[in-house]
C-alpha positions in Angstrom: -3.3 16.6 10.4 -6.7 16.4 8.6 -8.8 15.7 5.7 -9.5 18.0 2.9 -11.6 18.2 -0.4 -9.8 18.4 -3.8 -11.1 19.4 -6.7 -10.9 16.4 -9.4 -12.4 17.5 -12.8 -15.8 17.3 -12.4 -16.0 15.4 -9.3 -15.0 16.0 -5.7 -12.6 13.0 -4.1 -11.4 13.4 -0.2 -7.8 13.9 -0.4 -5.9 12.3 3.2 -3.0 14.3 4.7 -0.8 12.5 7.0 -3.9 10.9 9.0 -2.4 9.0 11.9 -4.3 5.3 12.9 -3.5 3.9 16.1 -3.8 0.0 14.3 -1.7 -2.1 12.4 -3.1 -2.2 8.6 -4.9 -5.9 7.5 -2.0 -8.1 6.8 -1.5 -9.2 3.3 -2.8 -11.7 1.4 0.8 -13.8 0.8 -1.2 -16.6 -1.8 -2.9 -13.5 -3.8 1.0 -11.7 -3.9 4.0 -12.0 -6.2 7.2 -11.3 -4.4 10.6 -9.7 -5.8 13.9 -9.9 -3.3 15.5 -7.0 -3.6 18.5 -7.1 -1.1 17.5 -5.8 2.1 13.9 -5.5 0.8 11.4 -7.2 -0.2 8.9 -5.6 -2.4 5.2 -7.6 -3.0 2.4 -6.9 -5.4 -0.8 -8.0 -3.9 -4.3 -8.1 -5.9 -6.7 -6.7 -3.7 -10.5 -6.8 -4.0 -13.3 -5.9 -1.7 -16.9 -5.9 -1.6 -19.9 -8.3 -2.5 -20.6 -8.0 -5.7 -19.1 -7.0 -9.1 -21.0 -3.6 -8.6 -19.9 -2.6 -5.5 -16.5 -4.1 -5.7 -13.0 -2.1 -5.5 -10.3 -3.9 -7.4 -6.7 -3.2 -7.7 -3.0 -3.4 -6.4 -1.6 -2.9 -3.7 2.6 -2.7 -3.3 4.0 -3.4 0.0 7.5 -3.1 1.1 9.1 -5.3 3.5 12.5 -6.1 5.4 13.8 -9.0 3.2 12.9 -11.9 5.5 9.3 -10.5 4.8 8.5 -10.1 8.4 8.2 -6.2 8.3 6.1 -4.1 6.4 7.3 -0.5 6.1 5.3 1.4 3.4 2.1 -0.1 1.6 1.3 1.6 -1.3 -3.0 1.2 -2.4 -4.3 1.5 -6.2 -7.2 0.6 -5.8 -11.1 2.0 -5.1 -11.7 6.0 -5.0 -9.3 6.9 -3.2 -5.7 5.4 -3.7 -3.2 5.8 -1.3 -0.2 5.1 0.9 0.7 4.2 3.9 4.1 4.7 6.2 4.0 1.4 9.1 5.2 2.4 12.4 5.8 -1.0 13.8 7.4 0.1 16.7 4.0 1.5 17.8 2.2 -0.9 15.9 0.1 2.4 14.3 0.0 3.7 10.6 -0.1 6.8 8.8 -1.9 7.3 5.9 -1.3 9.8 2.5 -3.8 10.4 -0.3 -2.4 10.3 -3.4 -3.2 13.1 -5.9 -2.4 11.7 -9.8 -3.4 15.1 -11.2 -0.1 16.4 -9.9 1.8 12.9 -9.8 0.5 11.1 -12.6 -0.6 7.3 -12.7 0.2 6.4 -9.3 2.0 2.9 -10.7 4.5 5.0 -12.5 4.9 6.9 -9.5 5.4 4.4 -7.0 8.0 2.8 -9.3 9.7 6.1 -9.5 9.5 6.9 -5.1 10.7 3.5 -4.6 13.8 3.9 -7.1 14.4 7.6 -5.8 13.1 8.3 -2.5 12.8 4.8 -0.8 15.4 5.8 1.8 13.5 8.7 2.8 10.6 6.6 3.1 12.2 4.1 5.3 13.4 6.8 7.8 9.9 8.0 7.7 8.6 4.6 8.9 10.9 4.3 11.6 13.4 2.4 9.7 16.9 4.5 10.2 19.1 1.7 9.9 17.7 -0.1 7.2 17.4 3.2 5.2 21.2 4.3 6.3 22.3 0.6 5.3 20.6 1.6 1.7 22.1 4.8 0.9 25.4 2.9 1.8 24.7 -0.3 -0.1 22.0 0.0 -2.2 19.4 -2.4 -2.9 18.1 -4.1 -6.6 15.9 -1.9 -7.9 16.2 -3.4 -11.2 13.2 -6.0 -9.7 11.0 -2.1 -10.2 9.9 -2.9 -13.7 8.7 -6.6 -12.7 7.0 -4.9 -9.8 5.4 -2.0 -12.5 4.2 -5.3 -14.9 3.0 -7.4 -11.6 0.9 -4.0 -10.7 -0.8 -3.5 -14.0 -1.5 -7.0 -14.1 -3.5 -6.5 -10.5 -5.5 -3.8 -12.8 -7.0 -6.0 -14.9 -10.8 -7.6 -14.4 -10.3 -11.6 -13.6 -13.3 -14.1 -13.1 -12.1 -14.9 -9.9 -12.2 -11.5 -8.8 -15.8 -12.1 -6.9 -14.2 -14.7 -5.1 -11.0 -12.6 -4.5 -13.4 -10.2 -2.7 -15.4 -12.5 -0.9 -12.2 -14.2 0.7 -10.9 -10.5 1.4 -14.1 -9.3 3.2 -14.2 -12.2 5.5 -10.1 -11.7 5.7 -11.2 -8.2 7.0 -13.9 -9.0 9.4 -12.0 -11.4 11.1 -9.1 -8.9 11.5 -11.3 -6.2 12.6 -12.7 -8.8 15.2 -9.3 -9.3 16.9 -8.1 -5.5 16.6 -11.1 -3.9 17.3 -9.6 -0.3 17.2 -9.6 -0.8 13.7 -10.4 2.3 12.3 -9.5 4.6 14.7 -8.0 8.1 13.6 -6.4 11.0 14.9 -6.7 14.0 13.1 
């Protein structure tokens, strides 16, 4: 699995292919998230910021999936800095992989996530690990009617705020202190 260059307009971003990271991601935020029970899901919309200054800050949403207790992450989806992506949670081996997202072929990546969830979420599940819970949702289904709450939550998360300095100042330190505890933060296996 590696890392290749894609060609965006004018600009060259780093596209990620199925890196594998041998770490749990930083846990989220549950005071700066809005939650929608879905059945035997859970999906959140978190507003993410990072970085120490209005210049040098990344802003934007991220969409997490969880078991409906909200105990278990299973995919993370990120819209936010250069790069957007998402994530598949192995929690059985506490590791992650990651996917960059490409909106030249997808589209916005909101209206895309919206759309995996309500078509592919299943899939995604198995890919995390998560047979049963994806086996008990193509038997039962789950409510994705909460989807365009989720969309409108995640557009929201888009928008500039005046608390977003603070926002990224409580996310650094949220960061540094997880990165103290798991120091293999970071680590990749191509």
């Amino acid at each position: 699995m590696s890392e290749v260059a894609m060609e965006s307009s004018s600009n060259t971003v780093d596209v990620v292919l199925g890196q594998y990271h041998k770490f749990m991601l930083i846990p989220i935020m549950a005071h700066h998230a809005r939650y929608f029970d879905a059945g035997p899901v859970c999906i959140a919309v978190e507003a993410r910021a990072l970085g120490t200054s209005r210049e040098n800050m990344v802003r934007g949403p991220s969409v997490h999936v969880f078991s409906a207790d909200r105990k278990k992450e299973f995919v993370r989806f990120d819209l936010f800095g250069g790069v957007p992506h998402y994530h598949y949670i192995l929690n059985s081996v506490q590791h992650n992989v990651v996917w960059g997202y490409d909106s030249n072929a997808n589209g916005p990546m909101i209206d895309w996530v919206v759309l995996t969830l309500r078509e592919r979420l299943p899939a995604m599940l198995r890919r995390s690990g998560e047979s049963a819970l994806a086996a008990q949702i193509d038997r039962d289904g789950w409510d994705s009617s909460v989807l365009d709450d989720v969309a409108n939550a995640a557009r929201a998360a888009l928008n500039d705020s005046d608390g977003d300095l603070a926002l990224a100042t409580e996310s650094m330190e949220w960061m540094r202190r997880w990165k103290e505890i798991h120091p293999q933060f970071n680590t990749v296996d191509y």
